[in-house]
PQR file with spaces between the fields and no chain letter, atoms N, CA, C, O and H, PARSE charges and radii, in Angstrom:
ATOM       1  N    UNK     1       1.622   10.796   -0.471 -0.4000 1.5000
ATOM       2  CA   UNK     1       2.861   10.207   -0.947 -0.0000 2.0000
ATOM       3  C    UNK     1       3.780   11.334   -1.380  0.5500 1.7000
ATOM       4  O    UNK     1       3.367   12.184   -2.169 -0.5500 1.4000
ATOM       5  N    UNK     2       5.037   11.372   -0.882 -0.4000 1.5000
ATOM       6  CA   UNK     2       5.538   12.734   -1.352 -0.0000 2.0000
ATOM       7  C    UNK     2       6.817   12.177   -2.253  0.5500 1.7000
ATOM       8  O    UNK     2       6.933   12.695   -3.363 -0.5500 1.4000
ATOM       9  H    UNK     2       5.372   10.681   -0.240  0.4000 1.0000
ATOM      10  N    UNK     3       7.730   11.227   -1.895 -0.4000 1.5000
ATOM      11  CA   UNK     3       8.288   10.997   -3.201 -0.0000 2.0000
ATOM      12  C    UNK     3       8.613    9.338   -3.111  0.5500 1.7000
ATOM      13  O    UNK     3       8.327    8.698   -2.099 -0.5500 1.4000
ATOM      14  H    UNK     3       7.636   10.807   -0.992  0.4000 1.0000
ATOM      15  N    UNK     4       9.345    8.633   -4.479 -0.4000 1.5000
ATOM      16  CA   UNK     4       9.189    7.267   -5.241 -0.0000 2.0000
ATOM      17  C    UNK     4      10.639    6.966   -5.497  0.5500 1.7000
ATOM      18  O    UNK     4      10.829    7.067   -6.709 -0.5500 1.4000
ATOM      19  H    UNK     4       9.578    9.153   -5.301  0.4000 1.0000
ATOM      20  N    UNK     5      11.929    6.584   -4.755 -0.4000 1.5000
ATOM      21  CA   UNK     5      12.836    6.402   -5.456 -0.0000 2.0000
ATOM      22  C    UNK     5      12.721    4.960   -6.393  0.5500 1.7000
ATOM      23  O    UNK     5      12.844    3.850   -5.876 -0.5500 1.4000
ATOM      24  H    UNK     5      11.775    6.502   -3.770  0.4000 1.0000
ATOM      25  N    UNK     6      12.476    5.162   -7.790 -0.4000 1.5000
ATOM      26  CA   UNK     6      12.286    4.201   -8.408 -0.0000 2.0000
ATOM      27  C    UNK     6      13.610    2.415   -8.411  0.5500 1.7000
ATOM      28  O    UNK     6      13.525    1.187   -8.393 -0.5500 1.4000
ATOM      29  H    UNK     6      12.377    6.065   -8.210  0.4000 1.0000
ATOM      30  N    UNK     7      14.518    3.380   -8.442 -0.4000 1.5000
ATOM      31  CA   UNK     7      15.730    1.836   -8.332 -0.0000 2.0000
ATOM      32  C    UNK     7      15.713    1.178   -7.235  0.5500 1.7000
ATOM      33  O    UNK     7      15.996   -0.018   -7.301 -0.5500 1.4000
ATOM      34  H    UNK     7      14.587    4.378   -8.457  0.4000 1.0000
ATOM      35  N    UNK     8      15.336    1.847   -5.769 -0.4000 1.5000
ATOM      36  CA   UNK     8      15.628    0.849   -4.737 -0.0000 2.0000
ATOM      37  C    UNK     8      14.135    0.837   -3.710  0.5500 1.7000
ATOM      38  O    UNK     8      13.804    0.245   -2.683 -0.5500 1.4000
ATOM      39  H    UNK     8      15.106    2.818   -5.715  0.4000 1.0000
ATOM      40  N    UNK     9      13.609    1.653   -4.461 -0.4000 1.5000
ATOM      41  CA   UNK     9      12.109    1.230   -4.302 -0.0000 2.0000
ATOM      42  C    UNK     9      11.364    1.426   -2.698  0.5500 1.7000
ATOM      43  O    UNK     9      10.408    0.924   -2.107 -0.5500 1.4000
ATOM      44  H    UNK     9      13.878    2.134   -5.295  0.4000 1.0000
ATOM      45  N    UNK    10      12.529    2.576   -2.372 -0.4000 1.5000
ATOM      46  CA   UNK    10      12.344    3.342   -1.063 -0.0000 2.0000
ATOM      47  C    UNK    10      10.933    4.244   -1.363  0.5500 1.7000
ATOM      48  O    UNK    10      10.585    4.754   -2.428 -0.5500 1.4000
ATOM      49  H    UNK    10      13.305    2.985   -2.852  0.4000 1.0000
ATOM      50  N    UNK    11      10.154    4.260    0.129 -0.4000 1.5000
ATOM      51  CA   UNK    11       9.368    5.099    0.189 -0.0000 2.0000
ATOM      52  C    UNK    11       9.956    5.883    1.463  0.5500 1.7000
ATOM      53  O    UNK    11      10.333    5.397    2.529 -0.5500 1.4000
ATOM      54  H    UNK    11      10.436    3.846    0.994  0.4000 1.0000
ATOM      55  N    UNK    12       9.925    7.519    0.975 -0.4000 1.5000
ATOM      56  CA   UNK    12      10.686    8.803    1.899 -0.0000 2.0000
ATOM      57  C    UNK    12       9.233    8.812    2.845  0.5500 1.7000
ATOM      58  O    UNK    12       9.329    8.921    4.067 -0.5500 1.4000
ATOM      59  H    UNK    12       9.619    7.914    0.109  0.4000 1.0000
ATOM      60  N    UNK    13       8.145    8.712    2.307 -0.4000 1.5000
ATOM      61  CA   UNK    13       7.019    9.247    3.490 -0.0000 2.0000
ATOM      62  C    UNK    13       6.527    8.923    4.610  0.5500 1.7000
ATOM      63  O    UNK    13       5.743    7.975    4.575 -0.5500 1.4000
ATOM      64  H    UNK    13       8.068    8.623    1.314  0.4000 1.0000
ATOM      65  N    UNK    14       6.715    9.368    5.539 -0.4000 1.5000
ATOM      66  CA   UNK    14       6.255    8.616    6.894 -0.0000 2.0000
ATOM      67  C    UNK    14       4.913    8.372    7.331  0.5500 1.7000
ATOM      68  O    UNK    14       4.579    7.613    8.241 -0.5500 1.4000
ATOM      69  H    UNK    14       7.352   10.138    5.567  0.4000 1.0000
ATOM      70  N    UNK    15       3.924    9.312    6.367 -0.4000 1.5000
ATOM      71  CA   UNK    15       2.313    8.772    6.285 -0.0000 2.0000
ATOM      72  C    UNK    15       1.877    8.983    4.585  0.5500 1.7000
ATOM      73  O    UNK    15       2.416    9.546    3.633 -0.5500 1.4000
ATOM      74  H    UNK    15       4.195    9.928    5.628  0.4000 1.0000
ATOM      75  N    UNK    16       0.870    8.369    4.741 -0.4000 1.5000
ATOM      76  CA   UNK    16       0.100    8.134    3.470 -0.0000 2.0000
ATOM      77  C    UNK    16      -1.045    7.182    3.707  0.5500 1.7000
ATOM      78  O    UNK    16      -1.182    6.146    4.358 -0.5500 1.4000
ATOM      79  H    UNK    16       0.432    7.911    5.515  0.4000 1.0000
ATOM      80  N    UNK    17      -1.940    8.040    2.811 -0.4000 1.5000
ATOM      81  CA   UNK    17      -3.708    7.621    2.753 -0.0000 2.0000
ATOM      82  C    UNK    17      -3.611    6.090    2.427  0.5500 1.7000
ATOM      83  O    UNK    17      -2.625    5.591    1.886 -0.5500 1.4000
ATOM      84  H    UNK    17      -1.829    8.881    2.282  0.4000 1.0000
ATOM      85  N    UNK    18      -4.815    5.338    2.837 -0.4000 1.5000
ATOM      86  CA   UNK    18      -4.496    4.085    2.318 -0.0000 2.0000
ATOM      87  C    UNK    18      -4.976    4.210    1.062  0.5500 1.7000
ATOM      88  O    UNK    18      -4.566    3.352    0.280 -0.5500 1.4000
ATOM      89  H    UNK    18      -5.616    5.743    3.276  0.4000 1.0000
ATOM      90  N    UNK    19      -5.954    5.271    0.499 -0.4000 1.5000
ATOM      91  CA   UNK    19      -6.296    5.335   -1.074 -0.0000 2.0000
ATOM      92  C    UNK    19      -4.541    5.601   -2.076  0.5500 1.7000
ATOM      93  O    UNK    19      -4.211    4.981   -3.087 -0.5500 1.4000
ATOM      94  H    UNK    19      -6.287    5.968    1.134  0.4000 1.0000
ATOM      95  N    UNK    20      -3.821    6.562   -1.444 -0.4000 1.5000
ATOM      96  CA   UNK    20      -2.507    6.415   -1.874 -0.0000 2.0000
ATOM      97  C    UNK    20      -1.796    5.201   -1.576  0.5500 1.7000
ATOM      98  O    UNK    20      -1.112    4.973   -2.574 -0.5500 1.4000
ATOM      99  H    UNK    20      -4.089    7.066   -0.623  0.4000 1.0000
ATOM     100  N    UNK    21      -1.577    4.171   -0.587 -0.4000 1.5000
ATOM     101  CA   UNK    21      -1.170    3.126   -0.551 -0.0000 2.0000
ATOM     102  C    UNK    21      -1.986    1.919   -1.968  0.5500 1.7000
ATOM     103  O    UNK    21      -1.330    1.149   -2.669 -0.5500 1.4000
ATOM     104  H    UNK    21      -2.133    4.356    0.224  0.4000 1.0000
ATOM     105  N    UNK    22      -2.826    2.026   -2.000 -0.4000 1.5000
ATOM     106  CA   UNK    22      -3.780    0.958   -3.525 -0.0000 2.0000
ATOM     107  C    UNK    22      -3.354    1.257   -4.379  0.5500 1.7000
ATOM     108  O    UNK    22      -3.224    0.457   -5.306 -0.5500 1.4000
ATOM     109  H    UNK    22      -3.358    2.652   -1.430  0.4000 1.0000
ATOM     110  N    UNK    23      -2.733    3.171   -4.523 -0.4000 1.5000
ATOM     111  CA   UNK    23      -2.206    3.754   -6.080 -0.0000 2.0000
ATOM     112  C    UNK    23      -0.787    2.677   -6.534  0.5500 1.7000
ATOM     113  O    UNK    23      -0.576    1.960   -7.512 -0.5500 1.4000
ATOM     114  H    UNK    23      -2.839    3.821   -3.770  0.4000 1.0000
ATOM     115  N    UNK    24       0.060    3.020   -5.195 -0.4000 1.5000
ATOM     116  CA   UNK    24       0.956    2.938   -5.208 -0.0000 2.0000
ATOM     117  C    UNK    24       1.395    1.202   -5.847  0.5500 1.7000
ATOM     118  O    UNK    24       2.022    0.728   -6.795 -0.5500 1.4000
ATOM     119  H    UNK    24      -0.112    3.603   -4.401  0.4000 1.0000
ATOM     120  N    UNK    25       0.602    0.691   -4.627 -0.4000 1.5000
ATOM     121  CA   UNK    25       0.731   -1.034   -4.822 -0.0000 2.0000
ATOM     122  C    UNK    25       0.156   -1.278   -6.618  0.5500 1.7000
ATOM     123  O    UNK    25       0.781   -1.916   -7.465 -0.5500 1.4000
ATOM     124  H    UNK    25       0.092    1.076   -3.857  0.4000 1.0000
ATOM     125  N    UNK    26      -1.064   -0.628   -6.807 -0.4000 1.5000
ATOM     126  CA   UNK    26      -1.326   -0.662   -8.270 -0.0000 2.0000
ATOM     127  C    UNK    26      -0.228   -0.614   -9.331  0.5500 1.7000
ATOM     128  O    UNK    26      -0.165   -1.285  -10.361 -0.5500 1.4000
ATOM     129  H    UNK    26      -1.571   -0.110   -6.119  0.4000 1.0000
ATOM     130  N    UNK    27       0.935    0.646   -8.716 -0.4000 1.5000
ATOM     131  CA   UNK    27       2.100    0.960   -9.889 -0.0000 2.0000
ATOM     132  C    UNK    27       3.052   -0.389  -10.223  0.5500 1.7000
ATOM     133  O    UNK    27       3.683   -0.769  -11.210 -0.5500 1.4000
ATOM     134  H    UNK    27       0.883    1.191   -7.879  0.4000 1.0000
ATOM     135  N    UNK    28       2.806   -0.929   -8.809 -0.4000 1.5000
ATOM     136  CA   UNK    28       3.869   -2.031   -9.007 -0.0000 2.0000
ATOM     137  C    UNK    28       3.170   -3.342   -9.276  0.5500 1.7000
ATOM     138  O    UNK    28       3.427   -4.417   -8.733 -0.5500 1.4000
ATOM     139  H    UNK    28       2.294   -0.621   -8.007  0.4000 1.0000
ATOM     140  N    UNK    29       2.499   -3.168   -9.942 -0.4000 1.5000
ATOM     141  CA   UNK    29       1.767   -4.918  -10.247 -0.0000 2.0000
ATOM     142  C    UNK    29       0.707   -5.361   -9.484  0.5500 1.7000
ATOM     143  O    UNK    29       0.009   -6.252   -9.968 -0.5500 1.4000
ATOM     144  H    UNK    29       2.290   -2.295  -10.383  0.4000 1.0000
ATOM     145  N    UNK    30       0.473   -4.976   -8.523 -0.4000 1.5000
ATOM     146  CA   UNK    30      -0.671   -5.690   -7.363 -0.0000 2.0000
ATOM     147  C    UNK    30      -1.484   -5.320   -8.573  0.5500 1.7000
ATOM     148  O    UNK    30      -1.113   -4.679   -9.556 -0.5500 1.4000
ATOM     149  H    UNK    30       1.040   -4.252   -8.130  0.4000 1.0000
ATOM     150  N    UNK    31      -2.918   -5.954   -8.262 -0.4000 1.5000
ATOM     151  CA   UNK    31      -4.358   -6.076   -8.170 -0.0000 2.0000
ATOM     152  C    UNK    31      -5.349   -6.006   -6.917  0.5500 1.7000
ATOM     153  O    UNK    31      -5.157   -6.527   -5.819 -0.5500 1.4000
ATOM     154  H    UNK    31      -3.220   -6.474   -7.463  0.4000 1.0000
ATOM     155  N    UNK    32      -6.481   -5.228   -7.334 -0.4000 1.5000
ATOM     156  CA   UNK    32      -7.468   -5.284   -6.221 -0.0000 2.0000
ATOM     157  C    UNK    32      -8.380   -6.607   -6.457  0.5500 1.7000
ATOM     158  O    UNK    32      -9.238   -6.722   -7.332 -0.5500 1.4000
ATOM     159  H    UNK    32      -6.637   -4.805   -8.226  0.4000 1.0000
ATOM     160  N    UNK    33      -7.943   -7.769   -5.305 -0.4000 1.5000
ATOM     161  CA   UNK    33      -8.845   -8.626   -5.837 -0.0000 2.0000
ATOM     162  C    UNK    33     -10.450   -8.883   -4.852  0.5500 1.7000
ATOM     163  O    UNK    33     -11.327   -9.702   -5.127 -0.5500 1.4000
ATOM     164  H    UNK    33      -7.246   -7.675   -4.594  0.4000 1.0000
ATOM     165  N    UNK    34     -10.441   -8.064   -3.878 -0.4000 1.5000
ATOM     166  CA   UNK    34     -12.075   -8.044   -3.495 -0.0000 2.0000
ATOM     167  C    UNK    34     -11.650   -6.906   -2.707  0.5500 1.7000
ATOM     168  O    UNK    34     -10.578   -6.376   -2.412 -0.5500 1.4000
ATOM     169  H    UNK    34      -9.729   -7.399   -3.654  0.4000 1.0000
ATOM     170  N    UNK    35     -13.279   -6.667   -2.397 -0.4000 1.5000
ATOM     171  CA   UNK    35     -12.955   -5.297   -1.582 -0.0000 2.0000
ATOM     172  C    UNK    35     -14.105   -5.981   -0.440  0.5500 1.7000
ATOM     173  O    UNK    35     -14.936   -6.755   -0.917 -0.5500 1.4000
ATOM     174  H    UNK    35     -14.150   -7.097   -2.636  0.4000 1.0000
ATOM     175  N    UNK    36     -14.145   -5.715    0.955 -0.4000 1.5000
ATOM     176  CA   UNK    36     -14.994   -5.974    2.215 -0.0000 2.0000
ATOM     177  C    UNK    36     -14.917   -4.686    3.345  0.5500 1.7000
ATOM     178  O    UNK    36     -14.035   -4.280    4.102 -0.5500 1.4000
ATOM     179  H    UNK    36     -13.470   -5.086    1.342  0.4000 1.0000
ATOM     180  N    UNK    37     -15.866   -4.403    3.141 -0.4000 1.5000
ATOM     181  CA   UNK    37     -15.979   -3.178    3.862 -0.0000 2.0000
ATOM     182  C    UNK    37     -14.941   -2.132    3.339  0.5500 1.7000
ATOM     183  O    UNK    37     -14.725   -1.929    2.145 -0.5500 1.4000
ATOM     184  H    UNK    37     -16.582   -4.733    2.526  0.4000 1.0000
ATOM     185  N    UNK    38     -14.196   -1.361    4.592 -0.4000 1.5000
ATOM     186  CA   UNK    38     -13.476   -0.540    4.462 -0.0000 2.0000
ATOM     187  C    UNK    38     -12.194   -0.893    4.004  0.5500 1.7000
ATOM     188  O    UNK    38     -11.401   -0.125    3.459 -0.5500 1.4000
ATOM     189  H    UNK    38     -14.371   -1.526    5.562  0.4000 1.0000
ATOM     190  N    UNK    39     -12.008   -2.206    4.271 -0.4000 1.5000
ATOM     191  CA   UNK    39     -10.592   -2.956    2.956 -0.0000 2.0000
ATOM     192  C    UNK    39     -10.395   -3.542    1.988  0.5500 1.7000
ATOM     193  O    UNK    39     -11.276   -4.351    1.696 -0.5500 1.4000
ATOM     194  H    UNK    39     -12.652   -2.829    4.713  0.4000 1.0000
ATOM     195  N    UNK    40      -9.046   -3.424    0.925 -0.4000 1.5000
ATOM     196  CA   UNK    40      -8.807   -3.566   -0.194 -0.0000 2.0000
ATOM     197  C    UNK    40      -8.075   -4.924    0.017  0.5500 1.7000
ATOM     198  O    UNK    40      -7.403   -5.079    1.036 -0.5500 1.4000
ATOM     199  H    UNK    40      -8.331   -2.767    1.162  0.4000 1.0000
ATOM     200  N    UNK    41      -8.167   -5.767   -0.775 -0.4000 1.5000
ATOM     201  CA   UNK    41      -7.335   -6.808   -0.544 -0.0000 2.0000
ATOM     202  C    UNK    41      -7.054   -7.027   -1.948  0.5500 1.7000
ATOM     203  O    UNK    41      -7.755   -7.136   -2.954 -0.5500 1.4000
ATOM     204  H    UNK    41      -8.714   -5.641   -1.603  0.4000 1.0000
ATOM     205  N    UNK    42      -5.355   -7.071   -1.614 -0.4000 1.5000
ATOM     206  CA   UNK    42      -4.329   -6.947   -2.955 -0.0000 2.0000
ATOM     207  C    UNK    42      -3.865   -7.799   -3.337  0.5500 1.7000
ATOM     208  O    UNK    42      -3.271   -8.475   -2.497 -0.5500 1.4000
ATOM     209  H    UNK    42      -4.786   -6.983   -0.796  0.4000 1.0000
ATOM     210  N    UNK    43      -3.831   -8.403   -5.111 -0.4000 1.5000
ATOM     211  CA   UNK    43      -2.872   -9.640   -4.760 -0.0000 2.0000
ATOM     212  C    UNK    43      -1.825   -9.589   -5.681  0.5500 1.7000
ATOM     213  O    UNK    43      -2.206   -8.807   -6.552 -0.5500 1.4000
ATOM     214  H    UNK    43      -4.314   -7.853   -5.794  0.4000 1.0000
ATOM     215  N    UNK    44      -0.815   -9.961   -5.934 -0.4000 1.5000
ATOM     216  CA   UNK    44       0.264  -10.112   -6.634 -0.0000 2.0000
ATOM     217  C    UNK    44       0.996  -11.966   -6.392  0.5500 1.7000
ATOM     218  O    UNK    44       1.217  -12.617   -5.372 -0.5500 1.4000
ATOM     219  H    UNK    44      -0.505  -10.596   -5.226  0.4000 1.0000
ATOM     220  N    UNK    45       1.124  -12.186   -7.437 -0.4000 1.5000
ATOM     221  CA   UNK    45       2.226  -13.474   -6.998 -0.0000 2.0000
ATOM     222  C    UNK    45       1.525  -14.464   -6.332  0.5500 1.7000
ATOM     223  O    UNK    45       1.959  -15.601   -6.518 -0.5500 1.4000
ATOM     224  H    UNK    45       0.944  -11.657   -8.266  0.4000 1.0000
ATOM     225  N    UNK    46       0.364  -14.329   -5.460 -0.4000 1.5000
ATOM     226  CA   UNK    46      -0.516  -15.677   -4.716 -0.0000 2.0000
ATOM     227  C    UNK    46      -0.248  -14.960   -3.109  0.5500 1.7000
ATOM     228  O    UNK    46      -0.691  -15.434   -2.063 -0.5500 1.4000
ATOM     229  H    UNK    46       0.012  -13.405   -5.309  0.4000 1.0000
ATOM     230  N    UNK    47       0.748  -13.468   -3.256 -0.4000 1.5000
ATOM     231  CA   UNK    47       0.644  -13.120   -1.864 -0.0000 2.0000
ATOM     232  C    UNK    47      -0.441  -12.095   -2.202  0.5500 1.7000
ATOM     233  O    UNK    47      -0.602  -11.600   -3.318 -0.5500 1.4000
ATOM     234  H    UNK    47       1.107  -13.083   -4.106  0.4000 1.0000
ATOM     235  N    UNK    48      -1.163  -11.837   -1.111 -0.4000 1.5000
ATOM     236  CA   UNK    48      -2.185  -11.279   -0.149 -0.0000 2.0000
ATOM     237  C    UNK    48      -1.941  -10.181    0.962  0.5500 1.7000
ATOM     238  O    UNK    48      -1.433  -10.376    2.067 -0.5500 1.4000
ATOM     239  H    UNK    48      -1.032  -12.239   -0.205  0.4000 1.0000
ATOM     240  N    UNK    49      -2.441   -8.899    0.407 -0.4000 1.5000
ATOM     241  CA   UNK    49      -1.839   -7.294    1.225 -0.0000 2.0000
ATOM     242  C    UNK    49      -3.775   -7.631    1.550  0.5500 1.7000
ATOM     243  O    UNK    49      -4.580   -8.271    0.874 -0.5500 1.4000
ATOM     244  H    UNK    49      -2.853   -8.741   -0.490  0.4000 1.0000
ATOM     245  N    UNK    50      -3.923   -6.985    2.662 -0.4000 1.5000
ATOM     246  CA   UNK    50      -5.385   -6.096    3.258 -0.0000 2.0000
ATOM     247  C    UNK    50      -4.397   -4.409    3.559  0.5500 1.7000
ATOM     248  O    UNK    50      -3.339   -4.209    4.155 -0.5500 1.4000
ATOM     249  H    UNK    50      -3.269   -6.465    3.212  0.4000 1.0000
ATOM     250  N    UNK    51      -5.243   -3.560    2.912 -0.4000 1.5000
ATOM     251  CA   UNK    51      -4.838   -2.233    3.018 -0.0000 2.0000
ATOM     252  C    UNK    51      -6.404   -1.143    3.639  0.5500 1.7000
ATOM     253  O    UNK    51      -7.286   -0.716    2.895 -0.5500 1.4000
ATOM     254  H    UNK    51      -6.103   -3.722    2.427  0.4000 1.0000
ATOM     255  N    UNK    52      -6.329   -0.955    5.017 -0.4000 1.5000
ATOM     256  CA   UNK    52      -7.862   -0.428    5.234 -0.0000 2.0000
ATOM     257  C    UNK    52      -7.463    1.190    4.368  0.5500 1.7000
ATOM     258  O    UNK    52      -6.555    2.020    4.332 -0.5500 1.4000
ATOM     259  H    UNK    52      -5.612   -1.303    5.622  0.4000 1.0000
ATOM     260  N    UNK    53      -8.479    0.997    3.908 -0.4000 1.5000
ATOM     261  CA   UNK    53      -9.286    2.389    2.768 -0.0000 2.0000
ATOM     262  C    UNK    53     -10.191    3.230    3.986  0.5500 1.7000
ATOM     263  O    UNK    53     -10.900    2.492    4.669 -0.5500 1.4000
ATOM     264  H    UNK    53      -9.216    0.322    3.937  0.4000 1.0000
ATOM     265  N    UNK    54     -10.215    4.158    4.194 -0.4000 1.5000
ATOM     266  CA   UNK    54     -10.854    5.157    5.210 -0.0000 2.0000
ATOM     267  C    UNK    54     -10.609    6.348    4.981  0.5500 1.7000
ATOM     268  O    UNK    54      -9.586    6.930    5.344 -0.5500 1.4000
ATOM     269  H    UNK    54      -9.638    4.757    3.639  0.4000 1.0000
ATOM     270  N    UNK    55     -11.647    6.893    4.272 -0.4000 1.5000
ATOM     271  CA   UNK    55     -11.385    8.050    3.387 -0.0000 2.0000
ATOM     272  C    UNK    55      -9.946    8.231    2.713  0.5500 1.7000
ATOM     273  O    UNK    55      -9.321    7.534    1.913 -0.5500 1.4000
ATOM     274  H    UNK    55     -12.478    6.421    3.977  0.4000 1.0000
ATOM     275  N    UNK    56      -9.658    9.485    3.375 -0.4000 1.5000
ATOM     276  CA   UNK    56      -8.407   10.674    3.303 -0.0000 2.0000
ATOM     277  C    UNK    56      -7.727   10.211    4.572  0.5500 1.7000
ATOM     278  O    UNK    56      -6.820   11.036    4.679 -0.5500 1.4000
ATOM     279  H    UNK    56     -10.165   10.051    4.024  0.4000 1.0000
ATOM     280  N    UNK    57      -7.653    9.615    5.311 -0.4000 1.5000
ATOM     281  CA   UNK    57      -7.067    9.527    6.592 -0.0000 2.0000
ATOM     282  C    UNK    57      -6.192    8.173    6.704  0.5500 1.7000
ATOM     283  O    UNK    57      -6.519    6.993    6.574 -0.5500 1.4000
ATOM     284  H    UNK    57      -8.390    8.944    5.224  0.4000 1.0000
ATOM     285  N    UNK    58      -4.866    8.837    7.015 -0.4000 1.5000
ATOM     286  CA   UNK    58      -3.452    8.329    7.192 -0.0000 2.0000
ATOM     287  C    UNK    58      -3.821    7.195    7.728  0.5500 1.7000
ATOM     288  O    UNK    58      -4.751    7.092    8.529 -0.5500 1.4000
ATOM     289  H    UNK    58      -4.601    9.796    7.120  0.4000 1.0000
ATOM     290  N    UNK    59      -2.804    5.855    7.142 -0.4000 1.5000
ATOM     291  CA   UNK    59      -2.508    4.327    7.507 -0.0000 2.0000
ATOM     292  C    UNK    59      -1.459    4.852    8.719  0.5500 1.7000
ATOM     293  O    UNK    59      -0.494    5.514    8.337 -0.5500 1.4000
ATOM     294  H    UNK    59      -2.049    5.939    6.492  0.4000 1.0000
ATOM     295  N    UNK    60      -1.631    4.535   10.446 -0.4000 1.5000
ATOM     296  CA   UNK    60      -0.922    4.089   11.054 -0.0000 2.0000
ATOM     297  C    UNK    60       0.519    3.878   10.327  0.5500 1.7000
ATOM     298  O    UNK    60       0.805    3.119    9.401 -0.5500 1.4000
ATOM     299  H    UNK    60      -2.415    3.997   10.756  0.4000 1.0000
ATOM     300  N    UNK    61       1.400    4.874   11.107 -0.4000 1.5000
ATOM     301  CA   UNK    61       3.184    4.310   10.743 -0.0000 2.0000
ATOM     302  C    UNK    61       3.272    2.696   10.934  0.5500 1.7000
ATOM     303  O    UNK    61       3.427    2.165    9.834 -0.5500 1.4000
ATOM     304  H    UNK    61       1.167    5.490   11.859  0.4000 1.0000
ATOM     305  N    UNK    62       3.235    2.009   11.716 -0.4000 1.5000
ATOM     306  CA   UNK    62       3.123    0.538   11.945 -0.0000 2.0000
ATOM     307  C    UNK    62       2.522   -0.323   10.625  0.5500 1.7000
ATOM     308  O    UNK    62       3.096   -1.079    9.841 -0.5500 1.4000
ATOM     309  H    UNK    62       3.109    2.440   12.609  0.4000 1.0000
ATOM     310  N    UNK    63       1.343    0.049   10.701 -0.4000 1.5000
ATOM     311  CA   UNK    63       0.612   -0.307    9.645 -0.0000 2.0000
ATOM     312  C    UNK    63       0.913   -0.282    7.678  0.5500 1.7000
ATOM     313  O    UNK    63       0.789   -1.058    6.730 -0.5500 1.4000
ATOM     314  H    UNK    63       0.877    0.664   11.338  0.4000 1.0000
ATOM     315  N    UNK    64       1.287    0.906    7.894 -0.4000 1.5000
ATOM     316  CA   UNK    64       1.939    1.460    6.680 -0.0000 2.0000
ATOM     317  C    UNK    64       3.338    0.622    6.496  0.5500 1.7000
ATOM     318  O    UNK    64       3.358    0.144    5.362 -0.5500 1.4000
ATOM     319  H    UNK    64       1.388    1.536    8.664  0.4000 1.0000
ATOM     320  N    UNK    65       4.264    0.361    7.089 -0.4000 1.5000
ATOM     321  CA   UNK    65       5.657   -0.217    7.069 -0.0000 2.0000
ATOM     322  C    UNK    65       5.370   -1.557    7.136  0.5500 1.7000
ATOM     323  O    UNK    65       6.316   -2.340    7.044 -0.5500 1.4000
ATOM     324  H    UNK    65       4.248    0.750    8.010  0.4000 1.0000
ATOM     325  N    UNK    66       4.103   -2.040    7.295 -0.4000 1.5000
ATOM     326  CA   UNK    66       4.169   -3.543    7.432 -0.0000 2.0000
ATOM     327  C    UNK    66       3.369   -3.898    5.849  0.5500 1.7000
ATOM     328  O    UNK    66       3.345   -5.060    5.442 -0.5500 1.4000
ATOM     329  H    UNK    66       3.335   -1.404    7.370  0.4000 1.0000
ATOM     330  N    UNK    67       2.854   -2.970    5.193 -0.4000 1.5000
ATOM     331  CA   UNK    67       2.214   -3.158    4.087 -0.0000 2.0000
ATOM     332  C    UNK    67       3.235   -3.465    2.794  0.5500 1.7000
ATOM     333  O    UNK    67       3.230   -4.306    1.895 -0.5500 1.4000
ATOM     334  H    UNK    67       2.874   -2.026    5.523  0.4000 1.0000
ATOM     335  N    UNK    68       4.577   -1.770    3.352 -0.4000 1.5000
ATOM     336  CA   UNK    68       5.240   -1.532    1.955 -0.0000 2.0000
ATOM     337  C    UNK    68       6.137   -3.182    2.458  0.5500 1.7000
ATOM     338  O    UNK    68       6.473   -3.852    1.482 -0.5500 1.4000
ATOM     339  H    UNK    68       4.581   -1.087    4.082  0.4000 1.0000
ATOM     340  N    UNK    69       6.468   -3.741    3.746 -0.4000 1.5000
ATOM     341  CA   UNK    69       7.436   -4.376    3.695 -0.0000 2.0000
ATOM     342  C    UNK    69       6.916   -5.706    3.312  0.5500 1.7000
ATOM     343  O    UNK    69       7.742   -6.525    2.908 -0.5500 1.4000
ATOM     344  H    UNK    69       6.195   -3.196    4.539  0.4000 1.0000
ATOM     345  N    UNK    70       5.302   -6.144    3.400 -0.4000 1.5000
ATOM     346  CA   UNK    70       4.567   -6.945    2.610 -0.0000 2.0000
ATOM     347  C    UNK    70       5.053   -7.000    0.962  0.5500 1.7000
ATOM     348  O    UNK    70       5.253   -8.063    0.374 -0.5500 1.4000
ATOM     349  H    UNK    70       4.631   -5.479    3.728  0.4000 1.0000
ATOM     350  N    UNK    71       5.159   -6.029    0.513 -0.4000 1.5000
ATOM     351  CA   UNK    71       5.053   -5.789   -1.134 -0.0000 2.0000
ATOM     352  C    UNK    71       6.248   -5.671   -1.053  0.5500 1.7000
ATOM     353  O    UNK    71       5.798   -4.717   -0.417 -0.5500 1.4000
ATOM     354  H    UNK    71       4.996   -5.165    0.990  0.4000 1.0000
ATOM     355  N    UNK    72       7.319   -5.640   -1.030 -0.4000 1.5000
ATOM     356  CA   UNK    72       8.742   -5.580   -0.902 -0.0000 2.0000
ATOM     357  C    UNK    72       9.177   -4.232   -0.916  0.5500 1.7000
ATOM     358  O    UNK    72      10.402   -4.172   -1.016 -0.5500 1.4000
ATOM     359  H    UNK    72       7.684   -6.414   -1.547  0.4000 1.0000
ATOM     360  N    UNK    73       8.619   -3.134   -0.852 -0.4000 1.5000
ATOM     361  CA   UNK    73       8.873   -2.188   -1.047 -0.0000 2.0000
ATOM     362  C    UNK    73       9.580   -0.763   -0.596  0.5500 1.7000
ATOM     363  O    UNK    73       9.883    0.330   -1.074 -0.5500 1.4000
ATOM     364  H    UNK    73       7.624   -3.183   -0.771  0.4000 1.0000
ATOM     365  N    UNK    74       9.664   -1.777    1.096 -0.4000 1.5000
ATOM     366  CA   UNK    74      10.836   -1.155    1.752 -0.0000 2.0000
ATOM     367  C    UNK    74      11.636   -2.008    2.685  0.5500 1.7000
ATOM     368  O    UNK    74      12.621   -1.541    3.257 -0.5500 1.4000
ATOM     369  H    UNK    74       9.418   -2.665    1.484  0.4000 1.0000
């Protein structure tokens, strides 16, 4: 994750770990509400993120933009 504009809640990074994607969703209210295998499943509000956890190794651009745009976050 390299930077957080806090007011409009842009993310600048074009990759990031999915262990940094759980931090992140954590800052903003989510919860980890089970974990199955290699994924985290997040909840906030009654909505529902799956974020695959795999080590150190980058979430897919696709993947990643469909998560933050899950959480409203971009």
């Amino acid at each position: 994750m390299e930077s957080l504009d806090s007011t409009t809640y842009k993310v600048y990074s074009k990759t990031m770990s999915g262990k940094d994607c759980v931090k992140l969703l954590k800052k903003h209210g989510w919860t980890v509400s089970r974990i199955r295998g290699s994924h985290h499943v997040m909840l906030k509000d009654g909505c529902v993120i799956p974020v695959p956890v795999h080590g150190n190794a980058d979430l897919m651009p696709g993947t990643l933009h469909s998560i933050l745009k899950k959480a409203g976050l971009k």
